[in-house]
DRENNU-160769 format. One record per residue (C-alpha): x, y, z; residue in three letters. Coordinates in steps of 0.1 Angstrom, whole numbers, plus 5000, padded with zeros to 4 digits. Example, Ala and Ser with C-alpha at 12.3 -4.5 7.8 and 13.67 -1.06 7.14 Angstrom:
BEGIN
+------+------+------+------+
!   px !   py !   pz ! rest !
+------+------+------+------+
! 5123 ! 4955 ! 5078 !  ALA !
! 5137 ! 4989 ! 5071 !  SER !
+------+------+------+------+
//
This chain:
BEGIN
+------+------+------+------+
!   px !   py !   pz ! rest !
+------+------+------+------+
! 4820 ! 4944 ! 4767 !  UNK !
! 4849 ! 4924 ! 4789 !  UNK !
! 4836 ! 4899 ! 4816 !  UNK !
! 4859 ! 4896 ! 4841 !  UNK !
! 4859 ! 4868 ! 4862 !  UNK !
! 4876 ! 4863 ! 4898 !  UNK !
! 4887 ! 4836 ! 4915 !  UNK !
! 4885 ! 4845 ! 4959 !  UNK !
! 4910 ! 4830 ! 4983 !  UNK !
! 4900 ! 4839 ! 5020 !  UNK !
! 4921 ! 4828 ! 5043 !  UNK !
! 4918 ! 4838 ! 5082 !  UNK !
! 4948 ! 4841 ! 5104 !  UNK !
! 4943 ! 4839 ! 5144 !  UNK !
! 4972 ! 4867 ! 5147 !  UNK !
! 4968 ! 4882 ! 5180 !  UNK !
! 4930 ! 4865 ! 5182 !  UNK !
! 4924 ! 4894 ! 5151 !  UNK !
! 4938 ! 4887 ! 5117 !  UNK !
! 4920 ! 4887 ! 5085 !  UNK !
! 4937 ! 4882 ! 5049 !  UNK !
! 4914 ! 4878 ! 5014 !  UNK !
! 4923 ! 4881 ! 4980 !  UNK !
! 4912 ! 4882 ! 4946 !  UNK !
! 4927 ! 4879 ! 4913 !  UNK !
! 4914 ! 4878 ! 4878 !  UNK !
! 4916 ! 4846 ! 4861 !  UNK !
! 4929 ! 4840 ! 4825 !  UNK !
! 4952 ! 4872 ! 4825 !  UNK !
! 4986 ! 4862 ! 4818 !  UNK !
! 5009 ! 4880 ! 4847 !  UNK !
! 5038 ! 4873 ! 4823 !  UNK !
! 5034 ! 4894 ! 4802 !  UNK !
! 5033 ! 4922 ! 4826 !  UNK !
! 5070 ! 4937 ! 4834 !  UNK !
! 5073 ! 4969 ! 4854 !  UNK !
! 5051 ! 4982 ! 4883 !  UNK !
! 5044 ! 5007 ! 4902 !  UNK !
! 5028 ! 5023 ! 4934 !  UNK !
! 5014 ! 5057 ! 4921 !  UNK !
! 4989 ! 5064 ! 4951 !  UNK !
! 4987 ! 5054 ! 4990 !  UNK !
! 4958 ! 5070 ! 5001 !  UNK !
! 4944 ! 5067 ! 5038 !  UNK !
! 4951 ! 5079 ! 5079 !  UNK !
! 4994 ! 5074 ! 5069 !  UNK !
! 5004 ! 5110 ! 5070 !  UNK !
! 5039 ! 5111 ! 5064 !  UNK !
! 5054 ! 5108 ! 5034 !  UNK !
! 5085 ! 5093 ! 5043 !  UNK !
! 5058 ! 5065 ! 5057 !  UNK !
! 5043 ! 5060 ! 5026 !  UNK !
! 5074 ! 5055 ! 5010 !  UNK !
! 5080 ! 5027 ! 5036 !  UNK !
! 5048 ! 5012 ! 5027 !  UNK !
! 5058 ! 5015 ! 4992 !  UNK !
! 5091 ! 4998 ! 4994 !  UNK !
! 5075 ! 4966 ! 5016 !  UNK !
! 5054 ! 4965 ! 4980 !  UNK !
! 5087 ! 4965 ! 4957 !  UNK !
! 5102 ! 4936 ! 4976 !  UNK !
! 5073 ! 4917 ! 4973 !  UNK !
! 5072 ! 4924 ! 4939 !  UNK !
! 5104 ! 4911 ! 4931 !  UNK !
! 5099 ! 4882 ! 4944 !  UNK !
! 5069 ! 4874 ! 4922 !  UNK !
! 5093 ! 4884 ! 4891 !  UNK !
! 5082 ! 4922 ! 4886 !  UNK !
! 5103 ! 4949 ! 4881 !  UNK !
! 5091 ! 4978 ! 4905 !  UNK !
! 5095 ! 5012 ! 4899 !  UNK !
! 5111 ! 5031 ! 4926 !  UNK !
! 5085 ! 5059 ! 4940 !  UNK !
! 5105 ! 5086 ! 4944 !  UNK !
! 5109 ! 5081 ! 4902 !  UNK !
! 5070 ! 5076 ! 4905 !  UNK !
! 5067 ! 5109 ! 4923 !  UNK !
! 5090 ! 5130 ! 4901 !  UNK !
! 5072 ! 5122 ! 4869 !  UNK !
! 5042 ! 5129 ! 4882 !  UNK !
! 5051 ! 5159 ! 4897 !  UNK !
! 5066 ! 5170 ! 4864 !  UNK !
! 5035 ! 5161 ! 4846 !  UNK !
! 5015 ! 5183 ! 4875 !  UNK !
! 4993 ! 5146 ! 4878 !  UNK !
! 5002 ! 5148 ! 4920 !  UNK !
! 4968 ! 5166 ! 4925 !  UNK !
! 4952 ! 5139 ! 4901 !  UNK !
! 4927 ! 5114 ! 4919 !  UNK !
! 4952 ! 5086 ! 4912 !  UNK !
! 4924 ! 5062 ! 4926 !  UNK !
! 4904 ! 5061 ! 4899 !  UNK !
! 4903 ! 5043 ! 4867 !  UNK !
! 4909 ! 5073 ! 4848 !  UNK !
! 4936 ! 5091 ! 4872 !  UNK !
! 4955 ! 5056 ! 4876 !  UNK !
! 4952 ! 5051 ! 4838 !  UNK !
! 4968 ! 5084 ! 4831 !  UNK !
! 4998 ! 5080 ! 4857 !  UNK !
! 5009 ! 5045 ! 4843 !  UNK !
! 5009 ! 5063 ! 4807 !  UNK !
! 5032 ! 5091 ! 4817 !  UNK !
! 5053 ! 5066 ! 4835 !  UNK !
! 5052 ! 5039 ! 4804 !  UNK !
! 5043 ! 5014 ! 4829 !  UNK !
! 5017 ! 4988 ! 4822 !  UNK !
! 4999 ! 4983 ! 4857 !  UNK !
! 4997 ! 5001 ! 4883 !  UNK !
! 4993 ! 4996 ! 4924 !  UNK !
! 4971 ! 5017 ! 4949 !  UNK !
! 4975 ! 5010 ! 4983 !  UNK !
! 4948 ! 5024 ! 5008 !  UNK !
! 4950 ! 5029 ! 5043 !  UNK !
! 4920 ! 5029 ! 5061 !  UNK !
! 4935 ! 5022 ! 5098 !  UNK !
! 4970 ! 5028 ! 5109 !  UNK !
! 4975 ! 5028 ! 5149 !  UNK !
! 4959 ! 4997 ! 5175 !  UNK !
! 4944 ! 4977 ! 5141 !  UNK !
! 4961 ! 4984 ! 5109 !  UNK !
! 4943 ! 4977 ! 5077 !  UNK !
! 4957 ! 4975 ! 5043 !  UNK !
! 4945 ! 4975 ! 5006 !  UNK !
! 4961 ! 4971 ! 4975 !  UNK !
! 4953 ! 4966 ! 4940 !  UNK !
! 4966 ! 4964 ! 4907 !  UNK !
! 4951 ! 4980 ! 4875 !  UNK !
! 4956 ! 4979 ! 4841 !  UNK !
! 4965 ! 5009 ! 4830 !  UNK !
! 4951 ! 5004 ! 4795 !  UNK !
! 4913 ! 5000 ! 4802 !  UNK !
! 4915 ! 5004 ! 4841 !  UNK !
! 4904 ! 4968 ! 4846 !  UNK !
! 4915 ! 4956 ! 4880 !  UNK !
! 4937 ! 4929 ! 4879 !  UNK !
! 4944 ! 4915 ! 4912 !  UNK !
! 4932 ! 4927 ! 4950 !  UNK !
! 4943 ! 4921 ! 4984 !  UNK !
! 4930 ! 4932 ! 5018 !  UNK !
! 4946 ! 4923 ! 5054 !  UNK !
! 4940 ! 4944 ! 5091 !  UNK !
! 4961 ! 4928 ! 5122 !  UNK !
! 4968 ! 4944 ! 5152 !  UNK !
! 4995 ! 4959 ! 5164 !  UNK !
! 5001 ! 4996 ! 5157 !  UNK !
! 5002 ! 5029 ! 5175 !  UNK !
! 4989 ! 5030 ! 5215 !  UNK !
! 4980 ! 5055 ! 5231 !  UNK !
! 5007 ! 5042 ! 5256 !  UNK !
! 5034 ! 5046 ! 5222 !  UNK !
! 5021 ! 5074 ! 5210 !  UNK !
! 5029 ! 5094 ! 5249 !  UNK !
! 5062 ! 5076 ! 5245 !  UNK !
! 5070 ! 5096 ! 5214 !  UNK !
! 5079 ! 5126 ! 5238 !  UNK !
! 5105 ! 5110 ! 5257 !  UNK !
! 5125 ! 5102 ! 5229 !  UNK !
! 5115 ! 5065 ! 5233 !  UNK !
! 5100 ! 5058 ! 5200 !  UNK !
! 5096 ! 5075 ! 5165 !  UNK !
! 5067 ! 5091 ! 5154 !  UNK !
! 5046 ! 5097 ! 5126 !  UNK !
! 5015 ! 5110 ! 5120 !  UNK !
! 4989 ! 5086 ! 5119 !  UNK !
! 4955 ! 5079 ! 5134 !  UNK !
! 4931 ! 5054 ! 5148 !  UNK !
! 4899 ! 5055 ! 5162 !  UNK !
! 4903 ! 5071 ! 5195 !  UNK !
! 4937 ! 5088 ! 5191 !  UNK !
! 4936 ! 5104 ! 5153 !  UNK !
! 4936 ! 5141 ! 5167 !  UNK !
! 4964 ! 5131 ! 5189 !  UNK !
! 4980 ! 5114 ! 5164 !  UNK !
! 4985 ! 5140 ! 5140 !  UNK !
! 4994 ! 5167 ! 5160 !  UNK !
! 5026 ! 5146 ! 5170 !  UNK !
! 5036 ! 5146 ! 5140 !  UNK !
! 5031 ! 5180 ! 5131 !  UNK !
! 5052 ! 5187 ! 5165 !  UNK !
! 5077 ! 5162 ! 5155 !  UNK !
! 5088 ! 5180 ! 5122 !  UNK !
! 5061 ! 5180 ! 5100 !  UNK !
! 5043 ! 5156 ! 5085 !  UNK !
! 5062 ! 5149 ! 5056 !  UNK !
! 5092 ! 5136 ! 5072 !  UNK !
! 5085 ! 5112 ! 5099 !  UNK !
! 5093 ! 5075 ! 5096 !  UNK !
! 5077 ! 5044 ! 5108 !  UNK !
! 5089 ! 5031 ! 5143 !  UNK !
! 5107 ! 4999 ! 5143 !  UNK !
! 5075 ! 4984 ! 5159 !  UNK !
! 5053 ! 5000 ! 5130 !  UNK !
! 5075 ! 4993 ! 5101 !  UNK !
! 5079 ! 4955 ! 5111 !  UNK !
! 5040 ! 4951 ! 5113 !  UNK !
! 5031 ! 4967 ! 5080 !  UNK !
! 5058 ! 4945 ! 5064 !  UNK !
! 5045 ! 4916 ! 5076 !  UNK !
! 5008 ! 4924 ! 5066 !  UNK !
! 5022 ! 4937 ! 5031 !  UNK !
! 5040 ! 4903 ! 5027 !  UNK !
! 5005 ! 4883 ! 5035 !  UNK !
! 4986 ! 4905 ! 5010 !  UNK !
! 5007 ! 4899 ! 4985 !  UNK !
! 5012 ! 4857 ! 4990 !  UNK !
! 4985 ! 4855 ! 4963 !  UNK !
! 4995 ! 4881 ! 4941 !  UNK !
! 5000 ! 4859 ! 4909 !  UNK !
! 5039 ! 4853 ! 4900 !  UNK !
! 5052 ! 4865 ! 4867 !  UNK !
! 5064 ! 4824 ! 4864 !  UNK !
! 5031 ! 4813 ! 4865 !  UNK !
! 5010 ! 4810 ! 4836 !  UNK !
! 4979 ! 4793 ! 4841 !  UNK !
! 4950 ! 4804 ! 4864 !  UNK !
+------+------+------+------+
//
């Protein structure tokens, strides 16, 4: 039976007068020994695909920083599709276990999207692919997303749409995308993209580097 013991680093950022940031990560795994990575699932209110792989490419470069060697995820997305694993619940132990097999990867990310429009909330985590163990976890919300006042913009050619949600405009928000050329193909507003980056780069400040060998 494997104990696994985490070390928590909260830290609170008065972004906006709402900003929160916490992390975890589990101690006395050696990072360096851990090469290629990738983002096999982003699950939440982000609709778009195109989005997603946004989202997914904020990830990469943060990766490469730390020393990893992402996986592109339109790779990710082929070999999955290939191995008919797409309809897999890639947020589990067993369906993120089986994707980093058939990609011959040894961790894998899953990113989940909870809130996506006035607050935007962001998880990720890494597993171990082997024994589904996590390995390291991040959470951070901020605000800044999708208005309502944004969203009417849309229409007059203003602003870029994509189909997400919050709390009081999710129905809205996803029939603008539909309208706007289907969900699958409609990229983050400059606006959008330049929050989510920022909140990916402050989830993944504690993400242990590849360099560092002692936790």
């Amino acid at each position: 039976m494997k104990i696994v013991v985490y070390t928590l680093a909260i830290v609170v950022l008065l972004i906006g007068g709402c900003a929160s940031h916490e992390s975890s990560f589990r101690i006395g795994y050696d990072f360096s020994t851990v090469d290629k990575v990738a983002v096999v699932a982003i699950e939440g209110t982000l609709r778009s695909e195109v989005a997603k792989n946004q989202i997914a490419d904020f990830f990469a470069m943060e990766f490469l920083k730390k020393g990893y060697a992402p996986v592109e995820r339109a790779q990710v997305n082929a070999l999955l599709k290939e191995q008919e694993l797409q309809s897999t619940d890639l947020t589990t132990a067993e369906g993120a276990a089986e994707a980093g097999q058939v990609l011959n990867i040894p961790v894998v990310l899953i990113v989940n999207i909870p809130h996506f429009g006035e607050e935007i909330s962001m998880t990720a985590k890494m597993m171990d692919v082997e024994d589904g163990i996590i390995l390291w976890m991040g959470r951070s919300t901020g605000k800044g997303g999708r208005s309502w006042t944004s969203i009417f913009r849309i229409f007059s050619g203003e602003d870029t749409g994509i189909g997400v949600s919050s709390a009081d405009g999710e129905l809205l928000g996803s029939v603008v995308g539909d309208v706007l050329g289907g969900v699958s193909g409609q990229a983050l507003s400059i606006h959008e993209a330049k929050k989510a980056q920022h909140i990916v780069k402050r989830i993944c400040k504690s993400l242990p580097s590849r360099s560092e060998s002692e936790w």
